[in-house]
PATOR-991205 format. One record per residue (C-alpha): x, y, z; residue number from 1; residue in one letter. Coordinates in Angstrom, 1 decimal. Example, Ala and Ser with C-alpha at 12.3 -4.5 7.8 and 13.67 -1.06 7.14 Angstrom:
# PATOR-991205
xx	yy	zz	num	residu
12.3	-4.5	7.8	1	A $
13.7	-1.1	7.1	2	S $
//
This chain:
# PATOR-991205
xx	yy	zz	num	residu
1.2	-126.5	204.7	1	X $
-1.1	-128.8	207.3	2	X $
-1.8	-127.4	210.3	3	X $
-0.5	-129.6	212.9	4	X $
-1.1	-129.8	217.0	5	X $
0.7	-131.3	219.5	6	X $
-0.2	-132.7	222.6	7	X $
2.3	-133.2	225.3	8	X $
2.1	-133.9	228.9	9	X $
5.5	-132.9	231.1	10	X $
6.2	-132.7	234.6	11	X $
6.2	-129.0	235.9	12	X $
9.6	-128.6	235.9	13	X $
11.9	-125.1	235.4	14	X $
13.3	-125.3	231.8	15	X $
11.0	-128.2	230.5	16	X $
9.3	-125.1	228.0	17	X $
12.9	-123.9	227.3	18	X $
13.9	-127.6	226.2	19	X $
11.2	-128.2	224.1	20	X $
11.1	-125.1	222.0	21	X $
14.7	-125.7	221.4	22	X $
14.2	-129.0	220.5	23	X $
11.4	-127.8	217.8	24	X $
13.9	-124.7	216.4	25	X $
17.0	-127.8	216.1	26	X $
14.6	-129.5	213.3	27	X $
13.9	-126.4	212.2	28	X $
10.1	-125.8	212.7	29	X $
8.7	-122.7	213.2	30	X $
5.8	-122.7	215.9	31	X $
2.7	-120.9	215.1	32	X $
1.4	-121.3	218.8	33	X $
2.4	-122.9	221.8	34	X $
0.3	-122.7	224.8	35	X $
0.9	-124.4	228.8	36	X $
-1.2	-124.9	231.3	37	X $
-1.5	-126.8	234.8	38	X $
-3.3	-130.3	234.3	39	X $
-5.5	-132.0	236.4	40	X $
-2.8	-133.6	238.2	41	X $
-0.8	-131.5	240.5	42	X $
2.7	-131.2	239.0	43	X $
2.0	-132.0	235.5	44	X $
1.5	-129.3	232.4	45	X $
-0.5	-129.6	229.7	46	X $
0.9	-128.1	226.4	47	X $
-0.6	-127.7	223.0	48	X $
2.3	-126.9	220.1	49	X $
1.2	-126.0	217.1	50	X $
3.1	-125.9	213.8	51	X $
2.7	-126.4	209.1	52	X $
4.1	-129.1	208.5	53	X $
2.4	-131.9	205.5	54	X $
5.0	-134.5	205.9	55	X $
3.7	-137.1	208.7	56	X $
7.3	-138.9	209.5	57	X $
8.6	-135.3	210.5	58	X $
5.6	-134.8	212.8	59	X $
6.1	-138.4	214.4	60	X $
9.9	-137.7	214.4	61	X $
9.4	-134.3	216.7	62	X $
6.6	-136.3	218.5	63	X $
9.3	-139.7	219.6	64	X $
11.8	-136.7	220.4	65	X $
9.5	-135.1	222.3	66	X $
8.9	-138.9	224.9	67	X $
12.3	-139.2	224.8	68	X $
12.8	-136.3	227.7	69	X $
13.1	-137.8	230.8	70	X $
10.3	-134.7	231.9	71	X $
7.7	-135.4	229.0	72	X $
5.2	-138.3	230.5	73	X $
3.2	-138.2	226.8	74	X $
2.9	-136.9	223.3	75	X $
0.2	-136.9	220.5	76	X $
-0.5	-135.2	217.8	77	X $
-4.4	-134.0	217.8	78	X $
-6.7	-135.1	214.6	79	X $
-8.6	-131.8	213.5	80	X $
-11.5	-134.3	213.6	81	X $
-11.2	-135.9	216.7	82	X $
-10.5	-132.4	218.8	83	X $
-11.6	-129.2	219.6	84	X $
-9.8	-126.4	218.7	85	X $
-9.9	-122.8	219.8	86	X $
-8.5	-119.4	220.2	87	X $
-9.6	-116.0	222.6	88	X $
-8.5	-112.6	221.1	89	X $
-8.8	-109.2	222.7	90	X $
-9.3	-106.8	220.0	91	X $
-9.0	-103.2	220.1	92	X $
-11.2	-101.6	217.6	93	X $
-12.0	-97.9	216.5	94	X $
-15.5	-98.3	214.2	95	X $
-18.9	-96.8	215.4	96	X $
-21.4	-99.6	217.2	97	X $
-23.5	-99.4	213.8	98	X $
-20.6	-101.1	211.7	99	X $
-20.1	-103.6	214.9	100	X $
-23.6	-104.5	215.4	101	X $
-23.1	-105.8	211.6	102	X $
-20.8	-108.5	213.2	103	X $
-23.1	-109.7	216.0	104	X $
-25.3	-112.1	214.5	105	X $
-22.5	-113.9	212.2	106	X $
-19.5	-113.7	215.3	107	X $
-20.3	-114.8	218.9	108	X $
-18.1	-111.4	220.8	109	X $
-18.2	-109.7	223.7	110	X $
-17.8	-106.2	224.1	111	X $
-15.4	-105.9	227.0	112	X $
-15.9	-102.2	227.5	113	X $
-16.3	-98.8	225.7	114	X $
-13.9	-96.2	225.7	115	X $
-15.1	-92.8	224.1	116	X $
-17.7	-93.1	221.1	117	X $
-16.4	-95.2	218.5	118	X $
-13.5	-97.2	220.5	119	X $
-14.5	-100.7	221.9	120	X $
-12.4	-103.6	223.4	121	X $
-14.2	-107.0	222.9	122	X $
-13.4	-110.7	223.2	123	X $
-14.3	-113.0	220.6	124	X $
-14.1	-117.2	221.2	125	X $
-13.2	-119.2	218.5	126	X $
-11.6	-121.2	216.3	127	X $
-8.8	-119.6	214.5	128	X $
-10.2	-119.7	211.0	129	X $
-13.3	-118.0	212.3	130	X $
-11.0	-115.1	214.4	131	X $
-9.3	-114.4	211.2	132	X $
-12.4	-114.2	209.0	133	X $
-13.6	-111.6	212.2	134	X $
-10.7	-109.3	211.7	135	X $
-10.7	-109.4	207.9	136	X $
-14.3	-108.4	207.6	137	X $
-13.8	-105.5	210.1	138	X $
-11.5	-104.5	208.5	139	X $
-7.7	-103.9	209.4	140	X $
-8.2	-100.5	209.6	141	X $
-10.5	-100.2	212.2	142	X $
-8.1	-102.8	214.1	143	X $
-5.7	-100.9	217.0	144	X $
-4.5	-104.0	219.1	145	X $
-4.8	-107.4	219.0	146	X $
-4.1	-109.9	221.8	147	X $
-4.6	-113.6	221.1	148	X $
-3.9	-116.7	223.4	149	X $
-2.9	-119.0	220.8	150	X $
-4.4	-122.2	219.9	151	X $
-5.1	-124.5	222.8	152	X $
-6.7	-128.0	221.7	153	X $
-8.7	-130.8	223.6	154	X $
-10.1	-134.4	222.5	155	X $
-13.2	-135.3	221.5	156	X $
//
């Protein structure tokens, strides 16, 4: 299945999130990520839904559904080529800094802080593909917790 982002501007409104998620679980999607934030215009969000789906005329469906609301101002769906896509985790790992100096060179992280010997809490920017490749090659494991953000995406 594609991967698929959604771009939707809505007024800042109590219950605007609740409507749109329900109006995503009515056609039967299931969201991989969904992210809000303020915009740059006071009283507007900015949120990024993303979702598998291959077939275009479902995507465009959710995406005319989406305008319809009285609260939505836009919607888009975001070309892979044409955007920026990323992802924060906060991992949680238990491996001695020898295996996690391994990492450094091949994955841009930030150790957050140390706690004890072999326990470390870092951040690590990126786009999900490469957080995934990350936390395979440590190894689950060596994996405690895991926070991420979800995917938030941006034009070109």
């Amino acid at each position: 299945m594609k991967r698929r982002a959604i771009l939707a501007f809505t007024l800042d409104n109590p219950g605007v999130l609740n409507k749109v998620s329900m109006l995503i679980r009515k056609k039967m999607y299931n969201v991989d990520t969904l992210t809000v934030c303020r915009s740059r215009i006071p009283g507007v969000s900015r949120m990024t839904i993303t979702l598998r789906e291959d077939d275009q005329t479902r995507v465009t469906q959710i995406i005319k559904q989406l305008e319809k609301f009285t609260e939505v101002i836009s919607a888009k769906e975001l070309d892979t080529d044409h955007s920026y896509w990323r992802e924060v985790a906060i991992v949680k790992l238990e491996v001695d800094v020898a295996h996690l100096q391994d990492f450094t060179e091949r994955y841009n992280f930030e150790i957050l802080e140390q706690k004890g010997e072999d326990v470390h809490i870092l951040q690590i920017v990126g786009s999900t593909r490469r957080i995934d490749a990350f936390l395979d090659e440590v190894g689950q494991e060596h994996i405690i917790e895991i926070a991420r953000t979800g995917v938030t995406a941006l034009e070109k």
